[in-house]
DRENFI-33130 format. One line per field, with one value per residue (C-alpha): x, y, z. Coordinates in nm, 2 decimals. Example, Ala and Ser with C-alpha at 12.3 -4.5 7.8 and 13.67 -1.06 7.14 Angstrom:
# residues 2
x <- [1.23	1.37]
y <- [-0.45	-0.11]
z <- [0.78	0.71]
***
This chain:
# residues 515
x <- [3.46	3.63	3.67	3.87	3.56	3.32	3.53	3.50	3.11	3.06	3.31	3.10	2.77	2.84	3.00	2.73	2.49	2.71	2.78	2.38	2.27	2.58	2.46	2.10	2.01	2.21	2.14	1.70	1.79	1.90	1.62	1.70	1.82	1.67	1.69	1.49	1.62	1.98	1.84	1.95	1.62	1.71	1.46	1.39	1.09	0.76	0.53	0.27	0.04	0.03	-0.01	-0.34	-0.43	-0.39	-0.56	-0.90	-0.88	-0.79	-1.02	-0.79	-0.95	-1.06	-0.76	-0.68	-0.90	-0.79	-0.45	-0.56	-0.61	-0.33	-0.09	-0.20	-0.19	0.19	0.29	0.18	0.31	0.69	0.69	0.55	0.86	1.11	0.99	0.97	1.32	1.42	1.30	1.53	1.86	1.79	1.70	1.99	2.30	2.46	2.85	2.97	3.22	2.84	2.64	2.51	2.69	2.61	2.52	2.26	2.02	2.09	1.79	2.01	2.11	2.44	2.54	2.30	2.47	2.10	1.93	2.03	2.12	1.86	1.57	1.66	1.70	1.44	1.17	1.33	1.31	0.96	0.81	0.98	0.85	0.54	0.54	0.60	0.35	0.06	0.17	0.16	-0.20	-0.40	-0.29	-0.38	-0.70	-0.76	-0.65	-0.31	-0.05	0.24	0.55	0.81	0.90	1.24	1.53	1.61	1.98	2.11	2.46	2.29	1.99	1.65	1.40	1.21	0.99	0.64	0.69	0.32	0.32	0.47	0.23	-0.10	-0.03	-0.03	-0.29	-0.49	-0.72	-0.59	-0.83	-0.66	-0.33	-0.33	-0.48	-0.18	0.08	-0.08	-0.11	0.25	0.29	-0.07	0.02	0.32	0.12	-0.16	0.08	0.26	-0.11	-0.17	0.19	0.14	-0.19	-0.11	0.21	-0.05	-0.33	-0.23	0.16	0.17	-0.10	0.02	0.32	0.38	0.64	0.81	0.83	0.71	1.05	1.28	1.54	1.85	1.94	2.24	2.49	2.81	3.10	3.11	3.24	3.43	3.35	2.96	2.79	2.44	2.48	2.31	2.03	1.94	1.62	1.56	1.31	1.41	1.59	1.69	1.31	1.15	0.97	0.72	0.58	0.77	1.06	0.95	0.99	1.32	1.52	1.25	1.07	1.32	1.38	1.71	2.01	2.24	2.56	2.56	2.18	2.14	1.98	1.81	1.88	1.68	1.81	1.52	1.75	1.87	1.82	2.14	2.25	2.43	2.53	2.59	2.62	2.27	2.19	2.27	2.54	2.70	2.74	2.90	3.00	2.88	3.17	3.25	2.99	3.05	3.13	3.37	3.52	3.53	3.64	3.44	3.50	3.26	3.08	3.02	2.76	2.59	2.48	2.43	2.35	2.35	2.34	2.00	2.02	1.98	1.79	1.67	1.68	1.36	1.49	1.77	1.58	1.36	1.67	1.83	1.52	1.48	1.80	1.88	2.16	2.47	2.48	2.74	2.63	2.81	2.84	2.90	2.96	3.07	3.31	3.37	3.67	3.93	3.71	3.41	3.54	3.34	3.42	3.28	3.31	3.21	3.05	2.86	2.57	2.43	2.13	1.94	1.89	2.23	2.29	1.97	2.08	2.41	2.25	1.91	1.77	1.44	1.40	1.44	1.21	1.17	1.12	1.51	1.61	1.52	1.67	1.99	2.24	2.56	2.63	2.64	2.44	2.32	2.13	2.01	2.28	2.45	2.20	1.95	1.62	1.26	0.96	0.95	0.58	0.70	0.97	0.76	0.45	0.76	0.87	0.53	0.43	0.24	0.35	0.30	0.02	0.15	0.55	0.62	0.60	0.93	1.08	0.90	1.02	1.37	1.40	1.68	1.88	1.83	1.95	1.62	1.55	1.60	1.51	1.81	1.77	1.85	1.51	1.29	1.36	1.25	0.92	0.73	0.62	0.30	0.54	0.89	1.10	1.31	1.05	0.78	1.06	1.13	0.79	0.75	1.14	0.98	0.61	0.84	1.07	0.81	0.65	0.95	1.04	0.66	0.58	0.90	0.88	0.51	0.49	0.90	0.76	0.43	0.65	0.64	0.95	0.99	1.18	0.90	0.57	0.48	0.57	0.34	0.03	0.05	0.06	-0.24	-0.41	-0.37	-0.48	-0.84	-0.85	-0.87	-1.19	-1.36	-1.48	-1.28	-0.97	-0.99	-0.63	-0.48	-0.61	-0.31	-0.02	0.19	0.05	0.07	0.38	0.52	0.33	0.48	0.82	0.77	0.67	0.90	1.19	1.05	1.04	1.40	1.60	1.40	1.60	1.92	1.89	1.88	2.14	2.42	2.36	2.48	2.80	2.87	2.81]
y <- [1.25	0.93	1.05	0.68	0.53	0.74	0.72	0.32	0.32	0.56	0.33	-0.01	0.17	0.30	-0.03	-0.24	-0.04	-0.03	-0.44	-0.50	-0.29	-0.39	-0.81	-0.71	-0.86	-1.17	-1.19	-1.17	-1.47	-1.76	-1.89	-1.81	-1.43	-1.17	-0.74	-0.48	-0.13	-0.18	-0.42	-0.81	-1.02	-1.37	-1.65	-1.83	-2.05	-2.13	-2.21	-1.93	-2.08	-1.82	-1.55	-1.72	-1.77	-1.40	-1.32	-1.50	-1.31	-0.98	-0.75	-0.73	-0.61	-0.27	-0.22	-0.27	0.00	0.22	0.20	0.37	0.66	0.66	0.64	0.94	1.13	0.98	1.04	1.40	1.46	1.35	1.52	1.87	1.78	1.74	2.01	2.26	2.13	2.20	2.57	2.64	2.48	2.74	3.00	2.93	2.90	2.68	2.64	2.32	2.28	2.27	2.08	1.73	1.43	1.16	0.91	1.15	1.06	0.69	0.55	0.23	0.26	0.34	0.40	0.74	0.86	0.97	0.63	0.41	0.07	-0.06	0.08	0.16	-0.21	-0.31	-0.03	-0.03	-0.46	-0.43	-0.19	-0.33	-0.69	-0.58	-0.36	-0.65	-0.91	-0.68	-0.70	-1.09	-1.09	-0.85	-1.08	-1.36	-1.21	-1.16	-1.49	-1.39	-1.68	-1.55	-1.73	-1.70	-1.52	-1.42	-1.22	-0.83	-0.74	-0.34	-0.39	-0.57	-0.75	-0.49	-0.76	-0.91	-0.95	-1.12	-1.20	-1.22	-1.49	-1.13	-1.28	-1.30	-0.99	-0.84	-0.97	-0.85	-0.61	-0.25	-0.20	-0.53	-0.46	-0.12	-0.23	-0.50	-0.23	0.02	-0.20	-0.22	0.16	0.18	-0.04	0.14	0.46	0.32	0.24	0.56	0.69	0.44	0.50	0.90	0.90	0.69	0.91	1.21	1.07	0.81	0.82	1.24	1.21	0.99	1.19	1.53	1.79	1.79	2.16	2.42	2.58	2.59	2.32	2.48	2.34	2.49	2.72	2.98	3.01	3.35	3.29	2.92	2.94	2.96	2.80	2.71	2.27	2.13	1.95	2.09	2.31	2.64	2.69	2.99	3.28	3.55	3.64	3.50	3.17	2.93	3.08	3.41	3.25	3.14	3.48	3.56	3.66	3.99	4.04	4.02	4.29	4.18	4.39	4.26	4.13	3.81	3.63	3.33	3.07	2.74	2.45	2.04	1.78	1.53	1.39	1.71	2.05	2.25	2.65	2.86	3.24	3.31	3.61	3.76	4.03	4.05	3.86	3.95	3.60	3.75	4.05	4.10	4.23	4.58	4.64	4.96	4.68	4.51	4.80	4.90	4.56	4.47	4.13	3.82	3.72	4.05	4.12	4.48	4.65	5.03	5.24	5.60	5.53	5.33	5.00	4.70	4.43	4.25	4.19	4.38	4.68	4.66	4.73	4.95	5.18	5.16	5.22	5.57	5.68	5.78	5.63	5.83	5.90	5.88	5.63	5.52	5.11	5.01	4.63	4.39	4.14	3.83	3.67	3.69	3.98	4.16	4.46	4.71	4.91	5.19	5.26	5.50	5.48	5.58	5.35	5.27	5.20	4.86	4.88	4.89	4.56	4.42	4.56	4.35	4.06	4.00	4.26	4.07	4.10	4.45	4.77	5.13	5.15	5.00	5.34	5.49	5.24	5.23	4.92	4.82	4.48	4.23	3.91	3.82	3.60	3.62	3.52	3.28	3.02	2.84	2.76	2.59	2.60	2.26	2.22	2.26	2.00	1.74	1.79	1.81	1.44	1.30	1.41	1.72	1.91	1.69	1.98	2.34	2.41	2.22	1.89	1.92	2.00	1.63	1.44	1.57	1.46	1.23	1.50	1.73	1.46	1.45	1.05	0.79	1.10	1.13	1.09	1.41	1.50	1.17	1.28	1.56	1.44	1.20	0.91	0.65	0.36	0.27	0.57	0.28	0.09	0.39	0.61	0.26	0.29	0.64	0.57	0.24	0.42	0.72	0.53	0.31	0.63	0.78	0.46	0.36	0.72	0.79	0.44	0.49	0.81	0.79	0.44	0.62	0.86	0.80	0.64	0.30	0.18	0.19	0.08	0.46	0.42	0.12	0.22	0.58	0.39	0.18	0.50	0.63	0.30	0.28	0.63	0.62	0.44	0.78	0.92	1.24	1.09	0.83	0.94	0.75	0.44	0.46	0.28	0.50	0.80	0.68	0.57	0.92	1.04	0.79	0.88	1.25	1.28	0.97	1.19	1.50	1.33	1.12	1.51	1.64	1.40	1.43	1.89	1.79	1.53	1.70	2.07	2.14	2.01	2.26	2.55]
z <- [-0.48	-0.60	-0.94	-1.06	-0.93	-1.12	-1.47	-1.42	-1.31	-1.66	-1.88	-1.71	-1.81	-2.14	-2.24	-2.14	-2.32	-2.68	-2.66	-2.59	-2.87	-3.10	-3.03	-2.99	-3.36	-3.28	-2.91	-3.01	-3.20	-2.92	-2.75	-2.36	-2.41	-2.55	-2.54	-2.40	-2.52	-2.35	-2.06	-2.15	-2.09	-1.92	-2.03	-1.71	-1.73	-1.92	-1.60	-1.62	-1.38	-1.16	-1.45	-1.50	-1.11	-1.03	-1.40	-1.25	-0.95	-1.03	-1.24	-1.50	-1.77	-1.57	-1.44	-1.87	-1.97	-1.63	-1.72	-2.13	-1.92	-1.72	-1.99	-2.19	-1.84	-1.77	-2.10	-2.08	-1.74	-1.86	-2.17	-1.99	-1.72	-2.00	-2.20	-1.88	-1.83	-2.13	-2.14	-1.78	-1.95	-2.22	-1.96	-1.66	-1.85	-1.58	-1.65	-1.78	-1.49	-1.28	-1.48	-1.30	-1.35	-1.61	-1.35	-1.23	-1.58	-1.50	-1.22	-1.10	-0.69	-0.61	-0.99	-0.92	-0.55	-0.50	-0.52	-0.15	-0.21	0.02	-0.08	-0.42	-0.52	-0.35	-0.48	-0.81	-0.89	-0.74	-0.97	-1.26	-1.19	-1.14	-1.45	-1.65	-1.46	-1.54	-1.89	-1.86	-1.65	-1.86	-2.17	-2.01	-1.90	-2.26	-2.40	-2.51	-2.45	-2.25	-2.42	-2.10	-1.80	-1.68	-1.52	-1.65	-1.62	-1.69	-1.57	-1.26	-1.17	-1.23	-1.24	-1.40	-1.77	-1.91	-2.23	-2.41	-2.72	-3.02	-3.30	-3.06	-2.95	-3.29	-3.42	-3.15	-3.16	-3.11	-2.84	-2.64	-2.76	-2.68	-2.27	-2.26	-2.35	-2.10	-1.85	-1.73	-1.70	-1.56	-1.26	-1.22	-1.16	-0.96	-0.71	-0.70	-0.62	-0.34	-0.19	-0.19	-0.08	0.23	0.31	0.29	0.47	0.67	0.78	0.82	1.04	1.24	1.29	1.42	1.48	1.84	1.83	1.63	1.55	1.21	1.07	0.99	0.63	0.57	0.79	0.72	0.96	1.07	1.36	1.46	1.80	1.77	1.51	1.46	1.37	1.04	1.08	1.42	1.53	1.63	1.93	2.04	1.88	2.16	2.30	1.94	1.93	1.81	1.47	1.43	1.36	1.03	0.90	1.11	0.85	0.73	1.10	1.37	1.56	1.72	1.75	1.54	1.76	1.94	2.04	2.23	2.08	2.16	2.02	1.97	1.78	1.88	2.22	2.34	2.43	2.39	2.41	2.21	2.14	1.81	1.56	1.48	1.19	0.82	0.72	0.38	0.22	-0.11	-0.29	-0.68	-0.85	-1.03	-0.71	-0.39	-0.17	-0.34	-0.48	-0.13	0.00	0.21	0.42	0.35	0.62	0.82	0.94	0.85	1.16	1.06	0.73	0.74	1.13	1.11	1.27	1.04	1.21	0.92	0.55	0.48	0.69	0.50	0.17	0.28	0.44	0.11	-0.14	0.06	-0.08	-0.40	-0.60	-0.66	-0.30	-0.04	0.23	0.59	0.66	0.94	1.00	1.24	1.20	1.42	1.55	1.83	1.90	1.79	1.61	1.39	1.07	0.89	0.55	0.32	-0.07	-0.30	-0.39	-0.76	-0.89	-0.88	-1.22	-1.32	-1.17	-1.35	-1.67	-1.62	-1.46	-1.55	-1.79	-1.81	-1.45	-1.43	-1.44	-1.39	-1.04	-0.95	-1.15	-0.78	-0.55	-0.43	-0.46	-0.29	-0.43	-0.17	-0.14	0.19	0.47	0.75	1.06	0.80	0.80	0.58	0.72	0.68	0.90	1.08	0.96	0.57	0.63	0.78	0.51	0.24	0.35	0.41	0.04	0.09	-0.10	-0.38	-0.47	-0.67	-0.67	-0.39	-0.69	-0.76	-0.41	-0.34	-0.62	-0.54	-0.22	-0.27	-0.47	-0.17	0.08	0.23	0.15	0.33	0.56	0.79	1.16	1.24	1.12	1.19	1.51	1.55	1.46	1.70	1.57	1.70	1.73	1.69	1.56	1.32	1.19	1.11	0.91	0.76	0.61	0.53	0.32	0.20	0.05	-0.09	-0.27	-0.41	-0.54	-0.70	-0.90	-0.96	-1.06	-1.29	-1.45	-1.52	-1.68	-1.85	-2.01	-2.14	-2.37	-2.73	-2.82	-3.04	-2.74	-2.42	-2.42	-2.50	-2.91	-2.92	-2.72	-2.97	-3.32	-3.16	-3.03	-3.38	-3.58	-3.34	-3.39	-3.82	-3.74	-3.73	-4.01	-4.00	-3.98	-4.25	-4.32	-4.07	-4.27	-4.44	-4.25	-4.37	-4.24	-3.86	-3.96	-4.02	-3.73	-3.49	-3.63	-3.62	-3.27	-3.12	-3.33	-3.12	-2.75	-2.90	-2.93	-2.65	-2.40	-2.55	-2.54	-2.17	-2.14	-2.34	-2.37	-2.01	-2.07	-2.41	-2.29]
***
C-alpha cells in the first residue's frame, strides 16, 4: 500500500471537513453556497419546473406517507447494525495494528479502496440526487415552494440538493413536514428494494452455474510446484465430484498424499496434482506441536497409526483419546521430495486451550478430548459451493446471516464481481453487458440502502433528527402523552437519543485504534 498516498487522501478529507464546519456560519450566509453537515451545497438555479411536472405525475403524496414507514424501519435497521457492531468491537478485541482503515468509514469511490470509481460515482451521485429531488417533489406536491436547486461537493462532486422554501417548511404541518423529510430516505430505500428484488428474481434466474463444483477463495503454498489457482473451480477432486465436494474438507475419503484434480476457470479445462489431506495452517503456541516443532504447512497423514483423511476424522481420532497421553504423528511434508516424519507427544486437553483462549466457549466435555494445538484446512485451500457464490452475488442471501456476507461484497472483493467468477456462470446474453447490470443493480442497492437507512438515524445532522422531533410533536397530540406539549420536553428527548446514536458511531470509529 501507497502509504504517502493514503496520509494525503486522510489530510485532504479531514481538512475539508474542519474548513466547512469552521466557515459553515459564514458560508450559510452568501446567497449561492450553502452547508450540509460537512458537504458544501452549490446554488445553481431557481427553475423548478420540472419539480412541479414530475410532482403532477407522480403519486407523491403516497409515496410521502410510504416513506413515514420506511424511515422508522431504516432508522431501526442502522441503529440495530451499529449497535450489533458495537457489541463485537467489545467482544473481538482486534489489535490496533488490524483495525480497518479510516477511509474504510468514508462512502466516497476511490477515497474507500472498496467503492470502484465507475460505478461508485455513478450509483453514489444517483442516489443522492434523487434523495434530494424527492425532497423537492413531495414539497411541491404539498404546496411547499422549493427556493433552489444545485450541486453537492464532499471533497468532489456527490450530487446534487432540493432546497424547499426553510420558513414553509416549518410552518408546515408536522404531518407534511415530517412526509417531506422522509421522503428523501424513503426513495432511497424503495429503490434498494426494487434493485434487490430484480437481482433475486429476475437477473439470478437468468443465470446459472456452468458446473456444479466449488470456487477456491483462497489457497496456501504447500507445495510451489502444484497449486490449486484463486479464483478457479473444482469439478473434480480425485474420484469426488458434483455435490460431495461441498463437504470435502469433513467427508473425503482420500488418502492424503498427492490427488489429481480438475480444474475450470469459465474458458478452460485444466489438470493438476496437488497435495491432499490435512494441512496444518498454524501452530497455537505453549501448544504439543509447537513445543514439538512441528513444520507449517504439513500435511497430517497418521495418528496412533489411523489414517487421517479428513478434518472430522481427525477429531473424532483424537476425542477417543484421553489427554495426558503419548500419541505418534505422522506427517508429510512437500518439497524436492515427499518425505514423512513421525513424532511423538503427549496431548492436552481441549479445555485447557479454551480456558486460555476462549473461556466462554468452553465446557466440560473438552475436559475428555484430546488437543495438540494446530490450526488446520483442508489441502490448503479456502472454498465455497458454486451454488452459494452465485446466490451470494445475485442477492440471495440477502435473507438470515448471509445479510452481511451480501452487503460486504465489495470488502470481500466480490463487487464489481471479477471475471474469474462471471465466468463461470452462464449468462442469457452478452457475458459484458449482463454482469454490467447485475454490478450496476448491486451498487445501486448498497448506496441506496446505506444512504436510506444511515440518513433515517436520529442525529441533528440527517434527515433522521428532524423526522424524530416531528414524530414526537404529532405524537403529544394523544392524550397520554400530553407531556410532549412541552417543547422542551422533545427537546431533551431529541438530544438524549441523537447524543446516544452521536457516541454510538464514534465507540465504533475510534475504539479499534486504542486498544
Amino acid at each position: 500500500m501507497n502509504y504517502n498516498y493514503l496520509y494525503l487522501v486522510i489530510l485532504i478529507v479531514f481538512s475539508w471537513i474542519f474548513i466547512i464546519l469552521s466557515l459553515a456560519p459564514k458560508i450559510n450566509k452568501t446567497k449561492h453556497f450553502a452547508t450540509m453537515g460537512p458537504a458544501l451545497m452549490v446554488r445553481a438555479t431557481k427553475n423548478h419546473g420540472t419539480l412541479d411536472s414530475v410532482s403532477k405525475h407522480l403519486p407523491a403524496r403516497t409515496i410521502g406517507k410510504l416513506s413515514t414507514i420506511l424511515v422508522v424501519l431504516g432508522g431501526l435497521t442502522a441503529f440495530i447494525m451499529l449497535l450489533y457492531e458495537a457489541i463485537l468491537i467489545t467482544m473481538v478485541h482486534i489489535p490496533s495494528s488490524q483495525a480497518p482503515s479510516l477511509l474504510d468509514d468514508l462512502a466516497i469511490p476511490v477515497v474507500n479502496p472498496f467503492i470502484p470509481l465507475g460505478y461508485g460515482t455513478a450509483t453514489l451521485v444517483f442516489a443522492v440526487v434523487i434523495h434530494e429531488m424527492f425532497h423537492g417533489i413531495v414539497a411541491r406536491k404539498h404546496g411547499i415552494k422549493v427556493n433552489s436547486v444545485g450541486a453537492l461537493f464532499f471533497v468532489i462532486p456527490v450530487g446534487a440538493f432540493v432546497e424547499p422554501d426553510q420558513n414553509e417548511i416549518m410552518a408546515a404541518d408536522p404531518v407534511v413536514r415530517r412526509r417531506i423529510i422522509a421522503a428523501g430516505p424513503g426513495i432511497n430505500l424503495i429503490i434498494a428494494v426494487i434493485c434487490i428484488l430484480l437481482l433475486i428474481f429476475v437477473m439470478m434466474p437468468a443465470s446459472a452455474p456452468i458446473h456444479n463444483g466449488i470456487y477456491v477463495e483462497d489457497t496456501t503454498t504447500i507445495d510451489p510446484g502444484h497449486v490449486i489457482p484463486k479464483g478457479y473451480e473444482i469439478v473434480r477432486y480425485g474420484n469426488i465430484s458434483g455435490n460431495a465436494l461441498n463437504n470435502l474438507e469433513v467427508t473425503s475419503s482420500l488418502t492424503p498424499g498427492m490427488e489429481n484434480v480438475e480444474l475450470f476457470n469459465g474458458k478452460i479445462y485444466k489438470n493438476e496434482t496437488v497435495p491432499t489431506g490435512v494441512v496444518i495452517s498454524d501452530l497455537i503456541s505453549g501448544f504439543p506441536a509447537e513445543q514439538h516443532k512441528v513444520p507449517v504447512d504439513s500435511i497430517i497423514y497418521k495418528i496412533n497409526n489411523q489414517t487421517v483423511y479428513n478434518i472430522n476424522t481427525l477429531g473424532n481420532i483424537l476425542n477417543k483419546i484421553a489427554p495426558g497421553k503419548n500419541i505418534t504423528m505422522e506427517t508429510i511434508i512437500f518439497g524436492n521430495s515427499i518425505t514423512y516424519h513421525n513424532y511423538t507427544m503427549k496431548t492436552v486437553s481441549t479445555y485447557s486451550y479454551y480456558a486460555k483462549d476462549d473461556p466462554t466457549a468452553n465446557k466440560n466435555i473438552y475436559k475428555n478430548e484430546s488437543f495438540i494445538g494446530v490450526g488446520i484446512t483442508y489441502s490448503g485451500i479456502g472454498y465455497e459451493s458454486i451454488d452459494y457464490m452465485h446466490s451470494l452475488e445475485f442477492g440471495g442471501l440477502l435473507a438470515g446471516p448471509g445479510f452481511y456476507d451480501t452487503l460486504g461484497l465489495p470488502i470481500l472483493g466480490l463487487s464489481p464481481i471479477p471475471t474469474t467468477l462471471s465466468n463461470l456462470f452462464s449468462s442469457p446474453f452478452n457475458s459484458y453487458i449482463f454482469f454490467g447490470i447485475v454490478n450496476t443493480l448491486y451498487w445501486l442497492f448498497w448506496f441506496d440502502f446505506l444512504l436510506g437507512i444511515f440518513n433515517a438515524l436520529p442525529l441533528s445532522i440527517l434527515d433522521g433528527g428532524q423526522y424524530f422531533k416531528d414524530s414526537l410533536a404529532i405524537a403529544s397530540r394523544r392524550k397520554h402523552l400530553k407531556f410532549l406539549k412541552d417543547p422542551q420536553n422533545i427537546t431533551k428527548i431529541y438530544y438524549i437519543i441523537g447524543l446516544f446514536v452521536f457516541m454510538l458511531l464514534m465507540y465504533i470509529i475510534i475504539v479499534p485504534y486504542i486498544y
